[in-house]
N, C-alpha and C positions, 0 to 999 in steps of 0.2 A: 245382468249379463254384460252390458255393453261397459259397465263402471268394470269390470273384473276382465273385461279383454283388454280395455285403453290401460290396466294397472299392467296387465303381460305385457304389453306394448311398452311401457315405460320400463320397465324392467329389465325387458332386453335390450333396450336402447343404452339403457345405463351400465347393462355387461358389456355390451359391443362397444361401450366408449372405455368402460374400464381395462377391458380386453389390450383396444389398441394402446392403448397407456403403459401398463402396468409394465413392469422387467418382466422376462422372461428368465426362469431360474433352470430349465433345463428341458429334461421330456422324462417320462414315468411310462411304465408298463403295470397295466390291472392285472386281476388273474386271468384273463381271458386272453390275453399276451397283444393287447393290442396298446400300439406309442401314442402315446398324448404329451403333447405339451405341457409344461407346468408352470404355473404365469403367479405373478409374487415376491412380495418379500420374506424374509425371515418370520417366521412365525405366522404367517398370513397366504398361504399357499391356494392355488385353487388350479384343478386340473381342466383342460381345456377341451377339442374334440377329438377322436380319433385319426393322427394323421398316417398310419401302416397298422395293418394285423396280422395276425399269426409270426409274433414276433419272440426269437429264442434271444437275441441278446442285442443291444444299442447303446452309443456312448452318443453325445450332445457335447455339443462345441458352438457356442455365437449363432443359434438358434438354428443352426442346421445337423444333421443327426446320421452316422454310420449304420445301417440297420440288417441283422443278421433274422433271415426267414430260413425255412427248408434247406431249400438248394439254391438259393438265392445271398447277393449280398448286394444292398443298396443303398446310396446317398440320397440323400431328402434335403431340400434345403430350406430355407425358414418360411418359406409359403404352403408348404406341405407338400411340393411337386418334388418327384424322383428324377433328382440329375444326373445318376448314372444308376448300372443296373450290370451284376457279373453274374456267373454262373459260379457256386463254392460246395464246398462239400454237406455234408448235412452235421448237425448239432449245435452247439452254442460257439461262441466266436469271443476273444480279447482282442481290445486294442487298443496303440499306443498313439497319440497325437506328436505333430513334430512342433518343434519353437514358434513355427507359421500358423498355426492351429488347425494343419490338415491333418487328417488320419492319414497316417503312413505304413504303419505296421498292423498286419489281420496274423491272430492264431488261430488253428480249430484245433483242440483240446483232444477231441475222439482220431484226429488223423493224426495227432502231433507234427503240426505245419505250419511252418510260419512264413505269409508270404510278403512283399512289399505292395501297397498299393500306390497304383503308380495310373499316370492320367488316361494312361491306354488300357488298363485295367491289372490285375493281378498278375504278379509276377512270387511264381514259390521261389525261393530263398535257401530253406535246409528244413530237415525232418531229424525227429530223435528219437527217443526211445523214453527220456525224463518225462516226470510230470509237470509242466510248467504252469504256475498258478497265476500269477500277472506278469505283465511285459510294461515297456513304459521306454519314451524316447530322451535319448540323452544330449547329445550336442555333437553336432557333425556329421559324422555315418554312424556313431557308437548309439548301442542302445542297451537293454538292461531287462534283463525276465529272475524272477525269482522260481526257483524250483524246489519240488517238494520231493528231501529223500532223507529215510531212515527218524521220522519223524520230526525233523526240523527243515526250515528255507532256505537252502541257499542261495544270494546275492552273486549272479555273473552276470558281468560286462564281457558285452561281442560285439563286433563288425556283422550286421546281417547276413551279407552275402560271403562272409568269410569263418569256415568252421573250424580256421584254426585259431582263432581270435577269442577264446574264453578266459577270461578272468576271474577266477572267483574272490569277490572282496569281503564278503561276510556270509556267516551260519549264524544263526535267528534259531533259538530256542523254543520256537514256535511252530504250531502246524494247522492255524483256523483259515478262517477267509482272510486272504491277503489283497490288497489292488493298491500298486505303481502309481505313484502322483506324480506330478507334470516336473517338481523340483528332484526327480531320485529318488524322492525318499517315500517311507513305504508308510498305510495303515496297515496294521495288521488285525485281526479279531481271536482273544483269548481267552474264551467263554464267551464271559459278560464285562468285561470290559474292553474297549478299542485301545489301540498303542501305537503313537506317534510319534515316528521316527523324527529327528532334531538335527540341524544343521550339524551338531558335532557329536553326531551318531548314535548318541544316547536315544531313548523312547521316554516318551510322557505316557501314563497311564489315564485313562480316562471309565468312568465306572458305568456301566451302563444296567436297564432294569430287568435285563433276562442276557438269555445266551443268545451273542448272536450268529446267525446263522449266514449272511451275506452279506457283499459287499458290491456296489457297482457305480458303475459313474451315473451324475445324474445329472449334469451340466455345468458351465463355466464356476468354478471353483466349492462344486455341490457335492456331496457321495449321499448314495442312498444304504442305509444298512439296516436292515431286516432282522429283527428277530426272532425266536425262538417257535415254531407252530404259524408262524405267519401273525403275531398278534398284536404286531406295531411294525411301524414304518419310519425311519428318523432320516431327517435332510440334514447330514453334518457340512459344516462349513468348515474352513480350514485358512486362515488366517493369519500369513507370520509365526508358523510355529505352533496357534494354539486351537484349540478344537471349543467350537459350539452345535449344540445340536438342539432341531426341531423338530417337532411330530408331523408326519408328513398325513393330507388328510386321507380317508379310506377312498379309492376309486372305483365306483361302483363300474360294471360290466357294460 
């Protein structure tokens, strides 16, 4: 008994040094909706402990994390402490980070609202009627949501606070999971495979082993996308253009 406690002992010592060591690759949500860290490299992943629950939707940036509950929306920062705290509508939430790597832009999908977050807290912006599937920040005050009509995405550039500011730059012959990267440019999900948008607006195709079904941020330069029944998990990396992906491990409850 005592050879099998000092072995737990050694154990944990050796996670808690691993812990503090290891990069941090973003945060992950289990099925039970609760944010965990996710500490690792490529191919070597391992989830950490619960740092928020009852969570509908969160994006990670430089180990601090936007995190969408109820009727709550909250900033976490990398200690696992809530640095701020707004009242939001209820459902799931997008968001777009600026060049600083703050989150700047909150949507809620069920009110269609897009507001700015701002250090005094939320501020709404403008409402639609579109479905907007990602949003993503561009450079200056200009920003960028894809929307989904008539079976394909279109690509509009706006001025937040200004609704007469739309441009539509391209329709995308596509209609799966979409999410806005930090360069403009889009993944998109069609089926089973991903498709990566390219500096000169072409897409790469990429073949994946079911249908996928999601797409979400998973931290500094991470996506998570989900397939088809819940039966995998992939940490895709995204790299100058080109796409690798990892099996993300299962997160128990």
């Amino acid at each position: 008994m005592v050879r099998l406690l000092i072995g737990a002992l050694v154990a944990l010592a050796g996670w808690a040094q691993w812990q503090a060591t290891a990069p941090r690759a973003g945060c992950i949500r289990d099925g039970d909706g609760r944010l965990r860290p996710l500490w690792g490299i490529a191919g070597n992943f391992v989830p950490g402990e619960a740092i928020a629950e009852g969570v509908i939707s969160a994006a990670c940036r430089d180990g601090r994390a936007v995190v969408k509950l109820g009727r709550e929306l909250l900033l976490v920062d990398e200690r696992g402490v809530v640095s701020g705290r707004w009242q939001a509508p209820p459902g799931p939430a997008l968001f777009a980070y600026d060049a600083a790597g703050r989150p700047a832009l909150v949507y809620y999908p069920e009110e269609r609202l897009l507001c700015r977050l701002l250090r005094e807290g939320l501020q709404p912006v403008r409402s639609s009627e579109e479905e907007v599937a990602a949003i993503a920040w561009l450079d200056h005050n200009r920003a960028l949501r894809a929307v989904r009509r008539d079976g394909a995405i279109e690509l509009v550039e706006f001025v937040p606070e200004d609704p007469a500011s739309d441009v539509l730059v391209e329709r995308l012959p596509w209609d799966g999971p979409v999410l806005a990267l930090d360069d403009g440019n889009l993944l998109v999900a069609d089926r089973s495979r991903l498709l990566l948008g390219q500096a000169d607006g072409s897409f790469r195709s990429y073949s994946m082993p079911d249908v996928v079904t999601a797409l979400r941020p998973l931290g500094d330069g991470w996506i998570e996308a989900e397939l088809a029944g819940g039966s995998a998990r992939f940490a895709v990396r995204i790299t100058r253009g080109e796409l690798a992906m990892f099996v993300l491990p299962e997160v128990a409850p």
